[in-house]
C-alpha positions as CSV (number, residue, x, y, z in Angstrom):
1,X,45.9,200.9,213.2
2,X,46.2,197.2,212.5
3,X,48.9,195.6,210.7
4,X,47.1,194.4,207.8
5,X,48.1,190.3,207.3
6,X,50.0,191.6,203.4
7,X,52.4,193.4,205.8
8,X,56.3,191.7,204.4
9,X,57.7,191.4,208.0
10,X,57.7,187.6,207.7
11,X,60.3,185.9,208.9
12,X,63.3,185.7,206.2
13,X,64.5,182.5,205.2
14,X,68.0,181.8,206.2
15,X,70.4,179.4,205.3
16,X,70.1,177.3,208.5
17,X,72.8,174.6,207.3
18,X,75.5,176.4,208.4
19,X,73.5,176.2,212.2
20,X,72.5,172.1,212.0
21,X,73.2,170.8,215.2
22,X,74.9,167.6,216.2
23,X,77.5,166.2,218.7
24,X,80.1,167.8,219.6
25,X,81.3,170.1,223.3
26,X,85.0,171.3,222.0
27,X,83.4,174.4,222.7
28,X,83.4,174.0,226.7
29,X,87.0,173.1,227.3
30,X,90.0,174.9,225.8
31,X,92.6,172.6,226.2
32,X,90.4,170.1,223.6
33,X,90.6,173.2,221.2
34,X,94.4,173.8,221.9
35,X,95.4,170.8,219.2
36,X,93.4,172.3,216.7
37,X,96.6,174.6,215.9
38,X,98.5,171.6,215.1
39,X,96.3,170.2,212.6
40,X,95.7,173.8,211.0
41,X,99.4,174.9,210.3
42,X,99.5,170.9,209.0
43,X,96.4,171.4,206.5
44,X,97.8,175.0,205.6
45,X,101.1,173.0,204.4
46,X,99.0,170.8,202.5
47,X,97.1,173.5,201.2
48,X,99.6,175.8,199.8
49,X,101.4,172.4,198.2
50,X,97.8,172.2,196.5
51,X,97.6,175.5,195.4
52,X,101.5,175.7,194.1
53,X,100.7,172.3,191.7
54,X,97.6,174.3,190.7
55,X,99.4,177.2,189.8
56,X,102.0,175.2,187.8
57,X,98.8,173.6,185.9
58,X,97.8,177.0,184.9
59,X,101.1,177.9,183.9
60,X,100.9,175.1,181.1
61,X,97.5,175.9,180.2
62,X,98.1,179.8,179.6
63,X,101.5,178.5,177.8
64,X,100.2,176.4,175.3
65,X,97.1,179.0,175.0
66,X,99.5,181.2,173.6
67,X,100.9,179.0,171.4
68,X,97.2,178.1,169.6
69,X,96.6,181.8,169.6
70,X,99.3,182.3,167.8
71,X,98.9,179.5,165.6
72,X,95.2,180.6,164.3
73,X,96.6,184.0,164.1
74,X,98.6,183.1,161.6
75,X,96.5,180.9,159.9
76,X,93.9,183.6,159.1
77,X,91.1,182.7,157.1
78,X,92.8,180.3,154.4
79,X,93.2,176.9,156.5
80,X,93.9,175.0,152.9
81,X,97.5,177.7,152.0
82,X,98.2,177.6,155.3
83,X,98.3,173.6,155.2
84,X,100.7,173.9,152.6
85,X,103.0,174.0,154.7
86,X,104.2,170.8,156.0
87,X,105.6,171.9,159.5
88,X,102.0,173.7,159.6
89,X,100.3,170.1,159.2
90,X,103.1,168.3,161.7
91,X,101.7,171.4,164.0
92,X,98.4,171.0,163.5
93,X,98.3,167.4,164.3
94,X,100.5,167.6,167.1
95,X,98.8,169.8,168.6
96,X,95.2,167.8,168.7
97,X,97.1,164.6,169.2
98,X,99.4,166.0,172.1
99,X,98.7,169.2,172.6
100,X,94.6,169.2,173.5
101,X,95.2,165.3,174.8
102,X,97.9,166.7,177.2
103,X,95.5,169.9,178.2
104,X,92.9,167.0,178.9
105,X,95.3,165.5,181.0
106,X,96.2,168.3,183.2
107,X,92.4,169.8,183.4
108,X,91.5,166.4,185.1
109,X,94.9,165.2,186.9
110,X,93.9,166.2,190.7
111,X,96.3,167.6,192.8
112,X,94.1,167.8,195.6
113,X,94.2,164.0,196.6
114,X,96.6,164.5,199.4
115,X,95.1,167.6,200.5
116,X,91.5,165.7,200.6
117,X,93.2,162.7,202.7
118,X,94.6,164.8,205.5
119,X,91.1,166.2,206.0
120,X,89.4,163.1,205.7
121,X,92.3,161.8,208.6
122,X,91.5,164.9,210.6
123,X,87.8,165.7,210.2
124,X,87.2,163.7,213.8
125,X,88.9,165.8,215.5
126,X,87.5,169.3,213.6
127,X,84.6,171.1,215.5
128,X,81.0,170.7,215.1
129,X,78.4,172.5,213.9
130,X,77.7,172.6,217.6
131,X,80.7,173.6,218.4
132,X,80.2,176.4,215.9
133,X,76.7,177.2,217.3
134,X,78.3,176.8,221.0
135,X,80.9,179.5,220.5
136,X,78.6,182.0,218.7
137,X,76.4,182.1,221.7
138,X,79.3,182.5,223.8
139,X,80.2,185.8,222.7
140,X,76.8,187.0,222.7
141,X,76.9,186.1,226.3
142,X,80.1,187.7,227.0
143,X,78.4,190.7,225.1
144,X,75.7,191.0,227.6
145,X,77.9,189.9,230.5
146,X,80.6,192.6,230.1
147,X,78.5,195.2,228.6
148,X,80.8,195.1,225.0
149,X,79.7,196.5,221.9
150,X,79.9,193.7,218.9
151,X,81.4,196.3,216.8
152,X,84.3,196.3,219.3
153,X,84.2,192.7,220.0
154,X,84.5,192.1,215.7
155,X,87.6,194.3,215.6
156,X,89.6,192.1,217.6
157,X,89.6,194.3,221.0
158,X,89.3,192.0,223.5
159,X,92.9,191.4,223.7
160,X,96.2,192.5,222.4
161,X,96.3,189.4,220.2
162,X,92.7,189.5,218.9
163,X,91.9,188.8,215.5
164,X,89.6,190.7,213.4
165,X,85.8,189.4,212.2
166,X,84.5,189.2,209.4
167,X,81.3,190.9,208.0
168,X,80.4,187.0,207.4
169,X,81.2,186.2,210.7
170,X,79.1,189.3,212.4
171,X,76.8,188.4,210.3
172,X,76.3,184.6,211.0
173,X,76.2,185.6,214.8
174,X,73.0,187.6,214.1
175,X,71.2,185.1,212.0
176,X,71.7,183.0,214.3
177,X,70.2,185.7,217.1
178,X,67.7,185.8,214.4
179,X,66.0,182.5,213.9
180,X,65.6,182.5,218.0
181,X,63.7,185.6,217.8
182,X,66.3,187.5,219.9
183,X,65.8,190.9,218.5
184,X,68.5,192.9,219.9
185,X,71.6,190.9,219.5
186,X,70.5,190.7,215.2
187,X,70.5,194.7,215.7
188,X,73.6,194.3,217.2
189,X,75.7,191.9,215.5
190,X,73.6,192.9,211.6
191,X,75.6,196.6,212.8
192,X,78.7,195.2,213.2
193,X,78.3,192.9,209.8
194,X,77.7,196.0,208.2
195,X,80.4,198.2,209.8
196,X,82.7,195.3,208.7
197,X,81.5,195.1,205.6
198,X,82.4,198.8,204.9
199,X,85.8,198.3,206.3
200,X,86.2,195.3,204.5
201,X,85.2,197.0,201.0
202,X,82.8,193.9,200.8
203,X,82.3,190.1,201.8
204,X,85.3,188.1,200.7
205,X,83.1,185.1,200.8
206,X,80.6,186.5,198.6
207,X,77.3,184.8,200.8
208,X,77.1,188.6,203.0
209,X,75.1,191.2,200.9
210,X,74.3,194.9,201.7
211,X,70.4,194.4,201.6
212,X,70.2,191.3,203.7
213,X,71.8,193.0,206.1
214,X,69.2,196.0,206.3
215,X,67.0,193.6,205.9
216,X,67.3,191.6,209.4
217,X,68.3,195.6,210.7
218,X,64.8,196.6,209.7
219,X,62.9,193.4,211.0
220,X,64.6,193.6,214.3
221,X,64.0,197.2,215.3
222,X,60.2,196.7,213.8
223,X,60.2,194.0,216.7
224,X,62.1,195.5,218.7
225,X,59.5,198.6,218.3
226,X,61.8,201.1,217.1
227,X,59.7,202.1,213.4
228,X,61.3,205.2,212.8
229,X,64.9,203.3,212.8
230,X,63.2,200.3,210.6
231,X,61.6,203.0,208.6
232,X,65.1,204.3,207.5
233,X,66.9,200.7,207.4
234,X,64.0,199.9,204.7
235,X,64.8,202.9,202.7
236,X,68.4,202.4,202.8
237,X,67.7,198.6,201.8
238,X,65.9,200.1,199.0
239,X,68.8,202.6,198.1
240,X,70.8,199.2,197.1
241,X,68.4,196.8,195.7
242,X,65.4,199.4,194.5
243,X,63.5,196.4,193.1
244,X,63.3,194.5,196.6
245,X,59.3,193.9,197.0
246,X,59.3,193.4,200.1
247,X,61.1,196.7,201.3
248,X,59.1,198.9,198.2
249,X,55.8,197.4,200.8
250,X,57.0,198.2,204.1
251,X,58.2,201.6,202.9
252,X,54.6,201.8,202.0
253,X,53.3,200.4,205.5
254,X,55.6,202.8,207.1
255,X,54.7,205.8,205.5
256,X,50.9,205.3,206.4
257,X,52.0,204.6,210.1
258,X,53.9,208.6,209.8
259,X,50.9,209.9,208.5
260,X,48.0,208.5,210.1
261,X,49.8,207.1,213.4
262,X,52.5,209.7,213.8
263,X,52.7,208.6,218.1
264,X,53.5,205.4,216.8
265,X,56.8,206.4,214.4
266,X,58.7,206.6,217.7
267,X,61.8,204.4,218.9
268,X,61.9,202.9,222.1
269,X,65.5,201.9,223.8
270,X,65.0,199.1,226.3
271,X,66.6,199.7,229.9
272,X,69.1,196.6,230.5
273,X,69.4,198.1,234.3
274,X,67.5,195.3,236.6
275,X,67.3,194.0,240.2
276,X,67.1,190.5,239.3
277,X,69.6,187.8,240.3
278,X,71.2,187.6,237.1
279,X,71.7,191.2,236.3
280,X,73.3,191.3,239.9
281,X,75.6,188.7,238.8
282,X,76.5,190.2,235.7
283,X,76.9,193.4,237.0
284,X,79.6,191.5,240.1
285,X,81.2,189.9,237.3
286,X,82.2,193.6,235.7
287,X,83.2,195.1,238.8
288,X,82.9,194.7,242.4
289,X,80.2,195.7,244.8
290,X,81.3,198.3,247.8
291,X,82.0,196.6,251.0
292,X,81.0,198.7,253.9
293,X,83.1,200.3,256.0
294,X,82.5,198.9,259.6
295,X,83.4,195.4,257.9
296,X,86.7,196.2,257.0
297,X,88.4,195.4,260.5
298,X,86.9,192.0,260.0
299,X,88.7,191.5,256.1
300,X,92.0,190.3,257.6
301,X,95.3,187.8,256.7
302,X,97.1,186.0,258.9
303,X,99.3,182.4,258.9
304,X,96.9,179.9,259.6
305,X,98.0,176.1,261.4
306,X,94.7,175.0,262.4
307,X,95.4,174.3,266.2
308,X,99.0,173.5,265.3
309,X,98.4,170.7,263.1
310,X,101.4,168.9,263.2
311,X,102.0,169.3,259.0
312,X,101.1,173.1,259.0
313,X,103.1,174.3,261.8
314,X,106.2,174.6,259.8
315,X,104.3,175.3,256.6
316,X,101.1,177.9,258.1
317,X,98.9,178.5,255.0
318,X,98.3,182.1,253.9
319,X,94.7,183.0,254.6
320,X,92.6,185.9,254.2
321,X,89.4,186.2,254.9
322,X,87.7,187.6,251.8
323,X,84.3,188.3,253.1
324,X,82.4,188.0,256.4
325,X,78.7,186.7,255.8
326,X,78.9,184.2,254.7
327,X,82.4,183.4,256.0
328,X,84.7,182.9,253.0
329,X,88.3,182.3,253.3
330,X,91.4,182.2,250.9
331,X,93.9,179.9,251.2
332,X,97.2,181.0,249.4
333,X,99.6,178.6,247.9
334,X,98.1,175.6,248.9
335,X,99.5,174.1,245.6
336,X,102.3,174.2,243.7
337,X,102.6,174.5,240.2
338,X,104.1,171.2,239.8
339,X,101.1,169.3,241.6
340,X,98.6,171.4,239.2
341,X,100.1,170.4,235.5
342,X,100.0,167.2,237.6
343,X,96.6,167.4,238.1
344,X,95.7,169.2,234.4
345,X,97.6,165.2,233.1
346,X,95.9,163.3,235.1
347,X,92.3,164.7,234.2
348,X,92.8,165.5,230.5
349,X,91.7,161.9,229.5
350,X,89.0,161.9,231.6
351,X,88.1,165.7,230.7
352,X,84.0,165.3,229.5
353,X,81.1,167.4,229.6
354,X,80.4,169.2,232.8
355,X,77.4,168.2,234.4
356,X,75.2,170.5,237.0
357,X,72.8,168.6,239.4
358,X,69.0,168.5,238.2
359,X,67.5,169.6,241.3
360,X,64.0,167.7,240.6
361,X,65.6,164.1,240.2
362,X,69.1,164.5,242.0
363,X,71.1,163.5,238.6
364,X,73.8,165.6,237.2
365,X,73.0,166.1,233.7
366,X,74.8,168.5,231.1
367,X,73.5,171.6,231.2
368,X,73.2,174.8,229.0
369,X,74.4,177.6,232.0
370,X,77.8,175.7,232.9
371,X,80.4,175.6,229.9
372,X,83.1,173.5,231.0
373,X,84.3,169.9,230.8
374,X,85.8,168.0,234.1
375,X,87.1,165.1,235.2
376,X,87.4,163.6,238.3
377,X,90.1,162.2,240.4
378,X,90.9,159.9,243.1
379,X,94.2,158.8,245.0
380,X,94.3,155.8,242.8
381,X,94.2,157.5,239.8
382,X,97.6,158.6,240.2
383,X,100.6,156.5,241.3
384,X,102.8,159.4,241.9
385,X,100.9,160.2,244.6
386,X,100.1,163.7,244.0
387,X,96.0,163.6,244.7
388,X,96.3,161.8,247.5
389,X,98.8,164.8,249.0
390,X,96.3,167.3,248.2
391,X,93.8,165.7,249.7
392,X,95.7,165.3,252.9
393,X,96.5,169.1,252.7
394,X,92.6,170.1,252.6
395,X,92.1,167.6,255.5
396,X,94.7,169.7,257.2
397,X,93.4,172.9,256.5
398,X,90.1,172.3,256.9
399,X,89.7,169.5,259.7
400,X,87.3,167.5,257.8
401,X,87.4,164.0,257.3
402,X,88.1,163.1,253.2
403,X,86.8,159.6,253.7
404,X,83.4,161.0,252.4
405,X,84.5,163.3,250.6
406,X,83.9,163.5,246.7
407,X,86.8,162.8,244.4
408,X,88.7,166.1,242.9
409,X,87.0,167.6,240.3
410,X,89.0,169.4,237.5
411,X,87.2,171.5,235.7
412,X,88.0,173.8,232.3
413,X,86.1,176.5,231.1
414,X,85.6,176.8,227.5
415,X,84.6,179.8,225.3
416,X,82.8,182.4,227.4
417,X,83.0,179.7,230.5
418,X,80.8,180.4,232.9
419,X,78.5,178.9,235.7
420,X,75.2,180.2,236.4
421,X,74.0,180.8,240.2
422,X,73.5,177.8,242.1
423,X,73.8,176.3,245.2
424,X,76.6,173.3,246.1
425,X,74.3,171.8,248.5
426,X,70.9,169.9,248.3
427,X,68.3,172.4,249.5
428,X,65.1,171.1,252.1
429,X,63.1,168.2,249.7
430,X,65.8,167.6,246.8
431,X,67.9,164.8,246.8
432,X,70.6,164.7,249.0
433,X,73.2,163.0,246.8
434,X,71.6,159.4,247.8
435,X,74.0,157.8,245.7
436,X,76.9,158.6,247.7
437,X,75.5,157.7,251.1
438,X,77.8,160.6,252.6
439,X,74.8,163.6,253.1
440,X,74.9,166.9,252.0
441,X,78.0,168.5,250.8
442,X,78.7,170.5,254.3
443,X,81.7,172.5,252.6
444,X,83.5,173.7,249.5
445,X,87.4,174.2,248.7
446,X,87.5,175.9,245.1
447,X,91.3,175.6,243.8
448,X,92.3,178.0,241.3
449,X,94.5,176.2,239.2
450,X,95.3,179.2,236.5
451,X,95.0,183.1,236.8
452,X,92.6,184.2,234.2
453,X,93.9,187.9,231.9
454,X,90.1,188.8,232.4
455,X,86.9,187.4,233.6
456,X,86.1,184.5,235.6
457,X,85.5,185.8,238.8
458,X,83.5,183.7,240.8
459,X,80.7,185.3,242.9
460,X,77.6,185.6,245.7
461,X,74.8,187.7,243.9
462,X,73.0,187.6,247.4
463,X,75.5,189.0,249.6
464,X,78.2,190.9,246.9
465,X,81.2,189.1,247.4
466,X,83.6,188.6,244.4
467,X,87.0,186.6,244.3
468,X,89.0,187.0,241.2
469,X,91.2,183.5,240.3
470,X,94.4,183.8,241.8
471,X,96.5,180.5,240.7
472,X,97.7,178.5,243.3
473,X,95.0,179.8,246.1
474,X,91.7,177.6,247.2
475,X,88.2,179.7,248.0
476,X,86.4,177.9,251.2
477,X,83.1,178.2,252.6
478,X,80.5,176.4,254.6
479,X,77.6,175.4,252.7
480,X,75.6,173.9,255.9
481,X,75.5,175.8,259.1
482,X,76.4,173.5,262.5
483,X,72.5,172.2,262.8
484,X,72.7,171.0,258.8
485,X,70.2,173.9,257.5
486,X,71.6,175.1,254.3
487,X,73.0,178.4,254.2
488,X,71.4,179.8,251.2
489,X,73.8,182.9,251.5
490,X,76.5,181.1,249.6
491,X,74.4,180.8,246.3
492,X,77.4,181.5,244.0
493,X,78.5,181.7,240.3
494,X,81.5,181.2,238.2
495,X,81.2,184.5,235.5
496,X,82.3,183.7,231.9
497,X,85.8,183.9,231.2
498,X,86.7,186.8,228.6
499,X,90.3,186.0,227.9
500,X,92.4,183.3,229.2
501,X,92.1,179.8,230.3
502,X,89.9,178.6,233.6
503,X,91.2,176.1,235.4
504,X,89.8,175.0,238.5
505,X,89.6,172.1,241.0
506,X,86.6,171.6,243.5
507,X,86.2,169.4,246.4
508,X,83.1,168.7,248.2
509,X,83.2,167.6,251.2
510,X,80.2,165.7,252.6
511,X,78.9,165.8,256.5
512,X,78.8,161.9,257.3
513,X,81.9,161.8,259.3
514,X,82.5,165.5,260.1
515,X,80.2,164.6,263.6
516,X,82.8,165.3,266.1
517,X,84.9,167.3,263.9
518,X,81.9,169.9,263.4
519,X,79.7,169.4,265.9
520,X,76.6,171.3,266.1
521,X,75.8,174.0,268.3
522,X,73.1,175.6,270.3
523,X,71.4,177.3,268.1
524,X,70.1,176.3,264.6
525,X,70.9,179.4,263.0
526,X,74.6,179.5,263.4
């Protein structure tokens, strides 16, 4: 049966203001959200100052009310007797010519003025309407990611110090899923606006409304293809708002389809279970993949001095090695706290948009799968000396020449921080970082700067291997094999972070100079 073209499933109109985009990336680093407290508690001072002059108005108005009441109450009908009476006529007239005058006063004296000021002085530093945008997607990302159900995520669940949502709040998140034709997350988060909504005893900002919410609910099942579930959102749409046309002609539409299409008045779940890369690195960022047995002899720790380097011999660095193929070590302690909130100073002014490397042209440009913001650092950035001591220390550790090295890279992960799989080398016909005149990146040391409560992993969807952020310790791996082939085996991710703050440092390290350090051996596969 065809759809006939009167059919109301049109797309709804919704306010799209509150989902204008323009500049702004707080979203992608926590630390440039962390002085929004500041300027809150200082614009809630303001605010209750505003609201305790406004209360003081009202008590002046609802005074002299009184007083007027009482005034015509006793006057009755007979204005002329009642003028009689001098102190009636002093009354009378003082009360037009300072009474009313005085209420004129108050009704437009504004007690807002400072209140207005300090937002006007702070609105620079408030978030976007991107940021706004930005963090809404991020928790539908963690949604998916984690496998959490936006009814649990708009209690305030994810940690002990979460805050409840709103039925507003749900319900912006799935207009939003809405107008980009995602289907499943409006189910999702239109449920949790409504199961908030109950709990709530209603929307506290009066825009949320029963029917709008069935509404999307119907729409995105119908797309979804579930008609017997749209079917009974319509009809509880209609319990609400009886009158709403378009429900009175779907109910219509769906009846005929129970009648005459009965097959079709079916729902049908979707599976989320896949085999591609990104459900394999979802699914590593929930929990980690077996490791065979016969490779666990091979998973071993031991002090590490690389040949008896004459700076590690006294100081060995811890080292495990976390997985076998590719080879992927962890280097414990190989900071201190001090140099990292060294580190965090140093890069905070330099802290923008993380950039990922466009694969066609060789640029780094912003992009939408990595939500972070860095800033990079060299020896003479910092006159303490700090980044030029770490940088001796991976030279140490690693045996590789810094000299074409890239500078550090600090990096923080904003809300739902994550980076998507990719590869840290330049693969055969992309641009191998020209601009630098050093090769390919041969190697990676990936700092953890800050142990994360949960998420944040970073994993290899190809091979399994996950490494949970353990502050202080460094992740390293080859990225070219001896004979310079990549080794596509380390295409890694960085999973979103679900509570807690990300802080990482990376350092790629290039292959001009490594010659004799690394030299290559006899066969191209190693």
């Amino acid at each position: 049966m065809r759809v006939p073209a009167t059919i109301l499933f049109s797309f709804i109109l919704l306010g799209t203001d509150l989902l204008s985009s323009t500049r702004g990336e707080m979203f992608t680093a926590l630390i440039h959200m962390e002085g929004l407290q500041d300027i809150e508690r200082n614009l809630l001072s303001q605010l209750h100052n505003y609201i305790a002059k406004e209360k003081e108005k009202l008590k002046v108005l609802e005074s002299f009310a009184k007083r007027v009441e009482g005034a015509l109450d006793t006057m009755g009908g007979d204005i002329a007797q009642h003028l009689h009476d001098p102190v009636n006529a002093f009354q009378l007239t003082n009360r037009f010519t300072n009474g009313w005058m005085k209420m004129h006063e108050i009704v437009y004296s504004d007690n807002g003025q400072d209140f207005m000021a300090n937002i006007s002085v702070n609105r620079h530093s408030f978030p976007t309407e991107e940021d706004y945008s930005g963090a809404m997607t991020a928790l539908r990302r963690l949604q998916d990611t984690y496998r959490l159900k936006p009814t649990n995520i708009a209690q305030g669940k994810l940690s002990d110090k979460g805050l409840p949502m709103s039925s507003f709040d749900c319900y912006t998140i799935g207009k939003k899923a809405y107008n980009e034709k995602n289907w499943r997350h409006t189910r999702d988060w239109m449920l949790a606006a409504l199961e908030r909504f109950d709990e709530e005893g209603g929307d506290p900002t009066g825009t949320v409304d029963i029917p709008s919410i069935y509404d999307h609910l119907s729409f995105a099942e119908y797309s979804l293809g579930n008609i017997k579930k749209a079917s009974q959102y319509t009809r509880e749409l209609l319990q609400h708002d009886p009158s709403h046309e378009r429900a009175i002609s779907n109910r219509e539409y769906f009846n005929r389809v129970s009648r005459e299409e009965p097959d079709k008045f079916v729902d049908h779940e979707g599976v989320l279970d896949d085999e591609s890369e990104h459900a394999v690195y979802e699914k590593l960022c929930r929990e980690p993949a077996p490791i065979p047995s016969h490779l666990h002899k091979k998973l071993i720790c031991y002090y590490f001095n690389n040949k008896r380097n004459p700076r590690l011999i006294l100081s060995p660095i811890k080292t495990e090695v976390a997985f076998v193929k590719p080879k992927i070590y962890i280097f414990y302690d190989i900071v201190t706290d001090r140099e990292i909130e060294r580190l965090k100073e140093l890069a905070n002014p330099k802290m923008h948009r993380a950039t990922a490397r466009n694969a066609a042209t060789g640029q780094f440009e912003p992009a939408d799968y990595r939500i972070s913001k860095s800033g990079w650092l060299s020896g003479s950035d910092d006159p303490l000396g700090y980044v030029d001591r770490i940088d001796q220390r991976i030279e140490d550790v690693t045996g590789l020449t810094m000299s074409t090295a890239e500078q550090l890279q600090v990096v923080n992960y904003g809300i739902g921080g994550q980076y998507e799989p990719h590869y840290d080398f330049a693969r055969t016909g992309e641009d191998t970082f020209t601009s630098l005149g050093s090769g390919n990146r041969i190697s990676t040391l990936l700092i953890y700067m800050s142990d994360v409560e949960k998420g944040g992993a970073t994993v290899f969807p190809g091979v399994g291997a996950r490494l949970v952020p353990i502050k202080r310790a460094a992740a390293y791996w080859w990225n070219l094999k001896r004979s310079g082939d990549g080794d596509y085996s380390t295409r890694h991710a960085g999973c979103p972070v679900l509570v807690g703050s990300k802080w990482v440092c990376n350092k790629w390290i290039h292959e001009r100079g490594q010659e004799f350090r690394r030299p290559c051996g006899l066969s191209r596969d190693v």
